[in-house]
N, C-alpha and C positions, 0 to 999 in steps of 0.2 A: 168639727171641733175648731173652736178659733186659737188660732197662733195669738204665742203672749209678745207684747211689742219688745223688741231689744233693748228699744231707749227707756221704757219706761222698769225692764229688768235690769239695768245697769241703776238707775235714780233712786230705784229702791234699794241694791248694794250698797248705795255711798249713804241714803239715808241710815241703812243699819248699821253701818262704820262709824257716822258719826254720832249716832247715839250712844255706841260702844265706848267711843274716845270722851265724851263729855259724863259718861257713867264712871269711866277710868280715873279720870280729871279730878273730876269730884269724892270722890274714894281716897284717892291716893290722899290729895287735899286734907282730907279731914281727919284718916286713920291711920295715912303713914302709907309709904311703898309694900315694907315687907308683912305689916297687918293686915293688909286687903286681901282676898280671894280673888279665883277669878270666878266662883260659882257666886261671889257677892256682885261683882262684876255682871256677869250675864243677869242677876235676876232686876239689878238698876236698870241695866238697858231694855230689859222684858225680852229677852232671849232664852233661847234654852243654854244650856252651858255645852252643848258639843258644838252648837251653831257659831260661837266666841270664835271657838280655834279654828275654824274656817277663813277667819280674818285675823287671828293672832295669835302662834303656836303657845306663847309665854306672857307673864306680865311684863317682862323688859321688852318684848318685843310691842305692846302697848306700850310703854313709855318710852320707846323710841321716836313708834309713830304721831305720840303727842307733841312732842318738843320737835318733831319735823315742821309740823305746822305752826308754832310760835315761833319758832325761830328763824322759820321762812316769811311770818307775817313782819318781824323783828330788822330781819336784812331789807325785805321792801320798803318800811318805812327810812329805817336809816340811810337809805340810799338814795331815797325822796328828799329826804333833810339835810342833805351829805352838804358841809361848810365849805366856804372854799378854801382852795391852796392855805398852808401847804401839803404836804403827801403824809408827816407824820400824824396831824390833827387829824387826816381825815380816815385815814386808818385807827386810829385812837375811838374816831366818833363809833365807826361800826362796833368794833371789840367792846368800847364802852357799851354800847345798846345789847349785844348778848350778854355782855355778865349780870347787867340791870335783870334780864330775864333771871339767872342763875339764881340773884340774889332773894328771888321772892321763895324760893323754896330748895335751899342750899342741899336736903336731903335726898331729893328726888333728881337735883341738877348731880348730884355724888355720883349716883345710881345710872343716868344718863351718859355722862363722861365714861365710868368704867365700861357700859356695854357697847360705843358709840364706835371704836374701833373693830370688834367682832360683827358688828352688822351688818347681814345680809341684801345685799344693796336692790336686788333685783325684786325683793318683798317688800321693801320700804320705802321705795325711792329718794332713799336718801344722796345716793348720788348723786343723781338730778338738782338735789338743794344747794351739793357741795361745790357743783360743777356753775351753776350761777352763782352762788358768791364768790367764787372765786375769779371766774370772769368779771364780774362787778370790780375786785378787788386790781385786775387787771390792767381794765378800762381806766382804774384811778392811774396807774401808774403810766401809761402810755401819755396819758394827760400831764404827768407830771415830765417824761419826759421830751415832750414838745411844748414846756413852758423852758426848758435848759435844769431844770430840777435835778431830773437825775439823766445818766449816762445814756445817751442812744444806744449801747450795745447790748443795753442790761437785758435778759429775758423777762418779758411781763409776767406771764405763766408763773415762769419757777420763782421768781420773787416773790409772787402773791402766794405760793407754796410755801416759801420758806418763812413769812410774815406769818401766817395760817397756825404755823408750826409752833412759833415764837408765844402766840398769841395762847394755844394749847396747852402748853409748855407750862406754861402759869398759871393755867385755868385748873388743871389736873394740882398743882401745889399749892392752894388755894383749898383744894378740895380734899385734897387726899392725904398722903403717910408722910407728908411733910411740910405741917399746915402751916399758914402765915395769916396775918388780917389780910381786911382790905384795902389798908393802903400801902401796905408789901408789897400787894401782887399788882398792884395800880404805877407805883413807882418803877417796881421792874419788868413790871411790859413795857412802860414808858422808855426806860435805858435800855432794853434788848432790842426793840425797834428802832432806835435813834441811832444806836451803833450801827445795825444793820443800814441804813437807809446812808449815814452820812460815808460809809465806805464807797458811797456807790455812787456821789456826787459828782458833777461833770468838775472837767480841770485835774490835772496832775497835784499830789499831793505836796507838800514841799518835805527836803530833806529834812531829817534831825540831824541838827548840829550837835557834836558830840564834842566836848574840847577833851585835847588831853596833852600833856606834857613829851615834849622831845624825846625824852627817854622815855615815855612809856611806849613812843612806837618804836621804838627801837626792838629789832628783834634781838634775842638771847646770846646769840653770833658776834652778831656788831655790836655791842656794850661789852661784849666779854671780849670781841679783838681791838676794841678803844683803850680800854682798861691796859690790855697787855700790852699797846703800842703808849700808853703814856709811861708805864712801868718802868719801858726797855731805857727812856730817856737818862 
């Protein structure tokens, strides 16, 4: 009996994956997330419908798996295209390039965001996606701190974490139970990022000058033994 070749049983798992995800695509596309089946599903991609859940327990677990892949096609380009300095534009340009994704299909991006924190990283690997962009995001920033940009002491990592965050932060309010346009949530990434970044500026801040009147430093004590010592005269 001939043995079947490994490589060519793995080529045909990924071909049936991606028949599944472009059956998906197209579905969601035309009827909407929560209209679609997944037995509509298996019969676009010419599967049986138990063969599906082999490769994707749920539909959100399809639509995880989709938007892994644009949004990892999405960070490769943006990162091929990255502008130069300074460190806000070019953080602005990636974020910009994911919500341009969001924006082709706001409903299915809803549905996405909501299940994007519960997911199962070891089925999807999405970690893997999150884990180079955020390295990507990194790299920006070591860059910027050996232009004098920002502080050599800052942490790359946790920056591009707390950017990440910023950047989510709006993308979920944008999308969800407390919506805004688009140029809300364009402006206030824009000032959540900028505050963020110019905290972290190289150079000592300067003080705020605060003026105030003689007697207002005065404590309570000494205005009140001034008073008594002018009284006594």
């Amino acid at each position: 009996m001939q043995k079947q070749n490994p490589g060519r049983i793995e080529r045909g798992k990924r071909d049936k994956l991606d028949r599944i995800k472009r059956a998906a695509r197209k579905l969601f596309g035309r009827k909407g997330f929560d209209a679609t089946t997944t037995r509509e599903i298996a019969a676009a991609a010419d599967i049986g419908a138990g063969t599906l859940f082999l490769y994707a327990g749920t539909k959100e677990d399809l639509l995880v798996l989709i938007f892994r892949d644009e949004i990892g096609r999405v960070v490769r380009d943006a990162f091929a295209t990255m502008p130069a300095r300074p460190l806000l534009e070019q953080v602005l340009h990636l974020f910009g390039a994911m919500i341009a994704l969001h924006e082709r299909d706001r409903g299915l991006a809803r549905v996405f965001v909501r299940e994007l924190p519960f997911v199962e990283d070891r089925r999807h690997g999405v970690a893997e996606m999150m884990a180079s962009m955020l390295g990507g995001i990194a790299n920006l920033i070591e860059q910027a701190k050996a232009r004098g940009e920002i502080r050599a002491d800052v942490p790359a990592a946790r920056l591009a974490h707390s950017l990440f965050s910023l950047y989510f932060v709006q993308l979920q309010r944008w999308l969800g139970g407390d919506p805004i346009t688009g140029d809300q949530r364009d402006d206030g990434l824009r000032a959540a990022l900028k505050l963020q970044l110019e905290g972290l500026r190289n150079g000592r801040p300067k003080p705020i000058a605060i003026k105030r009147s003689r007697r207002a430093l005065r404590s309570p004590r000494t205005a009140g033994s001034t008073r008594n010592v002018r009284g006594g005269r």
